[in-house]
N, C-alpha and C positions, 0 to 999 in steps of 0.2 A: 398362202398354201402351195404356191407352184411349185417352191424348189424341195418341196415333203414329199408330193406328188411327184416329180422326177425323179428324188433320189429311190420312191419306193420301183420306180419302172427300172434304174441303173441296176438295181440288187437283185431284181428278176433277172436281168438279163443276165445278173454273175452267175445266177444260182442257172439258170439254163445252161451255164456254158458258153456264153455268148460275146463275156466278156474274162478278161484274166483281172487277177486280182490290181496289177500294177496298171492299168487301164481304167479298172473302175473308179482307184483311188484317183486319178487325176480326171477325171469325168467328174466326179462326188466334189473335187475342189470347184471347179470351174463353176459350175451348177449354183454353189454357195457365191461363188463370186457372181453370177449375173446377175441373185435375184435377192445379194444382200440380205439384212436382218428380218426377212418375210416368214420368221417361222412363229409359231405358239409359244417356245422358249425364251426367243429374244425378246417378247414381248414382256412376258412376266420378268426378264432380268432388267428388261428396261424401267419395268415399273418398278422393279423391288432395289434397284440400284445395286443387283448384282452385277459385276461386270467378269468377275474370274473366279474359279474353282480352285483351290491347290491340292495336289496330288502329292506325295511322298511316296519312295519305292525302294529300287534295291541298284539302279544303276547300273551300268554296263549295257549287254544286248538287251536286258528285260527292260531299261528304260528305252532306250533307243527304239525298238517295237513299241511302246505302248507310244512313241510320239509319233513315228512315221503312222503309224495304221489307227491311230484312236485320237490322239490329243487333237493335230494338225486337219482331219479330216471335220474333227468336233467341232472345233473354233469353226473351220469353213462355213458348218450349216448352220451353226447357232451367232456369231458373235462373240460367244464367251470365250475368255482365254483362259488355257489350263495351263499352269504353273506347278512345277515339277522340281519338287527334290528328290535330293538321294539319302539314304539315311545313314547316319554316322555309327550306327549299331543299334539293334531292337529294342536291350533297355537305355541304351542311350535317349534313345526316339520319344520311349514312354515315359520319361522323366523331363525333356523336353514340353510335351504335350501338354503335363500335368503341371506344369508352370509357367502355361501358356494364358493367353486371355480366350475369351467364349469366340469360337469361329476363325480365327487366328489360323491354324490346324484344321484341315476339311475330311478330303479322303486320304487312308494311310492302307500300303499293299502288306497287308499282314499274314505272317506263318505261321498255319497251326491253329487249331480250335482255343490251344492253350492261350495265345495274343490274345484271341476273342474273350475269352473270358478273364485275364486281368485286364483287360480293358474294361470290362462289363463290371468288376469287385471295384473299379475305382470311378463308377458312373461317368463313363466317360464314352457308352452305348448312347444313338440315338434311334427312333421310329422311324424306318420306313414304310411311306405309303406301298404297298407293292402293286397297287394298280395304276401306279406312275410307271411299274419298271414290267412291261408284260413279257418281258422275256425272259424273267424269271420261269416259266413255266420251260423253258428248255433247258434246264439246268439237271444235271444228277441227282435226284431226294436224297440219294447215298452222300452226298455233298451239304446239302439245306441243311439237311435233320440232325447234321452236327450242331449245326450253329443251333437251333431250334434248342437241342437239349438243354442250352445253358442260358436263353431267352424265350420259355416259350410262347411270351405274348405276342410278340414281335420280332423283328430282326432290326439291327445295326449294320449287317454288312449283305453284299451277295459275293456267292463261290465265283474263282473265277479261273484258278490253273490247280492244278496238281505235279503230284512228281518225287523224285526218291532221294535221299541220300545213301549213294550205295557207294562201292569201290572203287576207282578208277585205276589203271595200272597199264604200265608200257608195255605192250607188247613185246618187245626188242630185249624188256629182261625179266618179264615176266610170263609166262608162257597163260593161256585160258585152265589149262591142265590144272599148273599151281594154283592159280587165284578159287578154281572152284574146291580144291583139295581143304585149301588151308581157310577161306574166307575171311571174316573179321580178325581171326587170327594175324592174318599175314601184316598187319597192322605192328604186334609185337613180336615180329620174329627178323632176331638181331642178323640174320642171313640178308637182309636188307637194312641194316645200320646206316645211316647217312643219307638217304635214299627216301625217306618215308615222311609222307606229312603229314597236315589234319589241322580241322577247324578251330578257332580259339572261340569256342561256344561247349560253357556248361554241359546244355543237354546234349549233343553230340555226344561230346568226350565219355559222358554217365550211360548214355544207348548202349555205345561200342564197348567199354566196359562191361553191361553187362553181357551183350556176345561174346564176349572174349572168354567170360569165367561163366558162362555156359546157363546164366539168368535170365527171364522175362524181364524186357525194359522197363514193363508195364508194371511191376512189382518184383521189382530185387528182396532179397532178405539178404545179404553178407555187403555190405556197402564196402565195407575193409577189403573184401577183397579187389572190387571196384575199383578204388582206390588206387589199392597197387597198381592194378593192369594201367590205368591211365597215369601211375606215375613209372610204368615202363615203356608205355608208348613214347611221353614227354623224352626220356632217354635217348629213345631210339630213332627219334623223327631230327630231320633237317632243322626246320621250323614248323611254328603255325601259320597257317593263312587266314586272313581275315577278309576278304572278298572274293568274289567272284573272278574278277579280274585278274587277281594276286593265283588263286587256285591255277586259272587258264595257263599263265607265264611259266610256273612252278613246273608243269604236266609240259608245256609247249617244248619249254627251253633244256626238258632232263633233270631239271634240277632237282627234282624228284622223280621216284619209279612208282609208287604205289601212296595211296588217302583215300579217305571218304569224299564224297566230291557229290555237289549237285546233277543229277541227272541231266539238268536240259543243256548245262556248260559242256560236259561230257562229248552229248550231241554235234555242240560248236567244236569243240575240237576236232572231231573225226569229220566234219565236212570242210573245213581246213585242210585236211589230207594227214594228220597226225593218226597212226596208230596206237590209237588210246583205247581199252577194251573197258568196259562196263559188267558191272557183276552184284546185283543185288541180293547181299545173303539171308536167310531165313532169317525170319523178324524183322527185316533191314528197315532202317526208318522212311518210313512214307511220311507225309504229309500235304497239305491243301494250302491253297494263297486264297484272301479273300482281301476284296473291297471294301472296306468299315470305313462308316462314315463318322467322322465325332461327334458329338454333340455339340450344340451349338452353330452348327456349319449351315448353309441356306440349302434347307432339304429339296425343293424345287428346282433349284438348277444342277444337285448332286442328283436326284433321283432322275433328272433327263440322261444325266451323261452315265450312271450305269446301266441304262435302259440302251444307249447306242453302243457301251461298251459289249454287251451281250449280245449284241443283233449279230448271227452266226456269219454276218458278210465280216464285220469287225474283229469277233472274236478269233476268228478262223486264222485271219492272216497274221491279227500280235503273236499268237499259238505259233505260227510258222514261223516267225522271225523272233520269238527269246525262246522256240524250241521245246514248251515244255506244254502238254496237254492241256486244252482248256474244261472249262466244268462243264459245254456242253454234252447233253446225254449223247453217247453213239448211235443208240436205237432212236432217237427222235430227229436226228441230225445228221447229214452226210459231211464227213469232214472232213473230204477232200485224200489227197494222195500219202501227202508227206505226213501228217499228226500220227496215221496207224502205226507207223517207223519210229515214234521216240520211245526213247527208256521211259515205264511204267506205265504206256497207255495200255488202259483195260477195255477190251470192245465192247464189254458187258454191261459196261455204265453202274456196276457194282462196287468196283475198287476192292474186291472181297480179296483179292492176292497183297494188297498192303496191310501194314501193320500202322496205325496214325499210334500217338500220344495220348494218351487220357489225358484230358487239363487238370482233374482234379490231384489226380496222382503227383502230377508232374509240378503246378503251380503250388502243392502242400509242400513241395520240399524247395522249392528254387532256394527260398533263403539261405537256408543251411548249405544246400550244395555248391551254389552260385561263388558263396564265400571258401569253403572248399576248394573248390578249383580255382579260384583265384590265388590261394595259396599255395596250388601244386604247381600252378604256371609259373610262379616265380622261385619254383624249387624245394620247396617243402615239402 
């Protein structure tokens, strides 16, 4: 129990002030290193002949944070080693999974209540203890009570970041003026022909569609029109991008002026020194990430490590390095300097200014639209 009892003194002394976050985390190694596999965890993996956890994510800064500030510190105290993919795309992932064997696939960082729930239609939910994970209780209920609506005996996953897909656009040719003038519009306006990009993702392309022709996302009625709009953007745009990575370079390099773009990438750019401006427009797509663990996966050693992933010393710092809000509450949590500065953080612990996705809405039509856009992508 010594190095439980030290780590619990280092994380006082972050939370005093006493210590900076890049101090603590090399203090929390060392700590693991004197006093080796002495924790409650390593012991039950010893017994249960768990030796490692695997993770899947999203790559780029958001993996890089969750290993410098979560994985690396993890292993430290416990032993176990978290093994980290990246994903080849979300239904790529979920078809992967599903032709996986039982445990195979552990924890997967999934978007959107809607993941949660065709994960849950294809039993592919498991039960967590949540008095293994007690820092659940500093979490947003605005957050939980998602997941709750579509499991309500249990939960599969915990909340863990938030954030937007809004606008992104260069300053250099596109002024704040225009982009709040024209919004989702500016999207299909041939004034920026050449110039324009956007996600190679169904729901996206179907959201921004329906801002464009002036719809709830949440319940279009003219899909045809839809349609169009997303087969005038296709027109009008350079290419799609399909990562995070790809989005940065696209924005970094000019090669485009204006897309919808991940909020917390946005962030990375502009501390880069790129004037890249941010604009999320009425309805604009919000969304949540959470932690889902599969079924089949050794619940004992996943419910330790999203119990440390939560502890506000951990959360706080992955939140500051992939830049995107984490689910702890604001009102129960000080979170520090930089988290109140990104795109989409709400201080209210509400998230009542986003717009999320209905799953049900949203997961009733994938089929049909999915197929849809896959045919507009390649020109139809």
């Amino acid at each position: 129990m010594e190095n439980t009892t030290r780590y619990e003194r280092l994380r006082e002394r972050l939370q005093n002030g006493d210590l900076d976050r890049r101090k603590f985390l090399g203090l929390l190694g060392a700590a693991g290193a004197a006093y080796g596999l002495q924790t409650p965890l390593a012991k039950y993996a010893n017994a249960q002949t768990v030796s490692q956890v695997r993770f899947d994510g999203w790559g780029g800064i958001v993996s890089e944070a969750f290993r410098k500030f979560a994985f690396d510190p993890y292993t430290t105290k416990t032993g176990l080693t978290v093994v980290d993919g990246t994903f080849p795309g979300g239904d790529e992932y979920l078809a992967l999974v599903r032709a996986s064997q039982p445990g195979e696939y552990n924890i997967a960082h999934l978007s959107g209540v809607f993941d949660y729930a065709r994960y849950h239609a294809f039993e592919l939910t498991s039960e967590l203890n949540l008095d293994n994970i007690p820092n659940m209780a500093l979490v947003m209920p605005a957050l939980t009570n998602a997941f709750a609506a579509v499991t309500s005996d249990s939960l599969s996953a915990v909340p863990y970041d938030y954030g937007s897909t809004g606008l992104a656009y260069n300053r250099k040719y596109i002024s704040d003026e225009e982009m709040h003038e024209k919004g989702a519009n500016i999207l299909i306006d041939a004034a920026h022909k050449g110039k324009i990009g956007g996600w190679s993702d169904w729901r996206t392309r179907v959201w921004y569609g329906a801002l464009q022709t002036g719809q709830d996302p949440n319940g279009a009625t003219d899909m045809e029109a839809i349609w169009d709009a997303v087969r005038q953007h296709r027109d009008l745009a350079l290419k799609y991008w399909a990562s995070g990575a790809e989005l940065m370079s696209l924005l970094a390099e000019e090669e485009i002026h204006v897309t919808e773009a991940w909020s917390g990438r946005v962030f990375a750019l502009q501390e880069q020194g790129h004037d890249i401006g941010y604009y999320d427009p009425p309805q604009g797509f919000g969304w949540q990430e959470c932690l889902f663990v599969i079924k089949g996966s050794p619940m004992g050693a996943c419910e330790e490590l999203l119990n440390f992933m939560l502890d506000p010393a951990t959360s706080i710092a992955v939140a500051e390095g992939q830049n995107y809000p984490p689910a702890l509450d604001p009102t129960k949590v000080d979170l520090g300097a930089k988290i109140p500065t990104l795109p989409a953080f709400d201080p209210t612990g509400t998230l009542s200014g986003l717009t999320f996705a209905d799953p049900g809405y949203w997961n009733g039509n994938e089929a049909e639209w999915s197929e849809t856009f896959s045919r507009v992508q390649r020109g139809y």
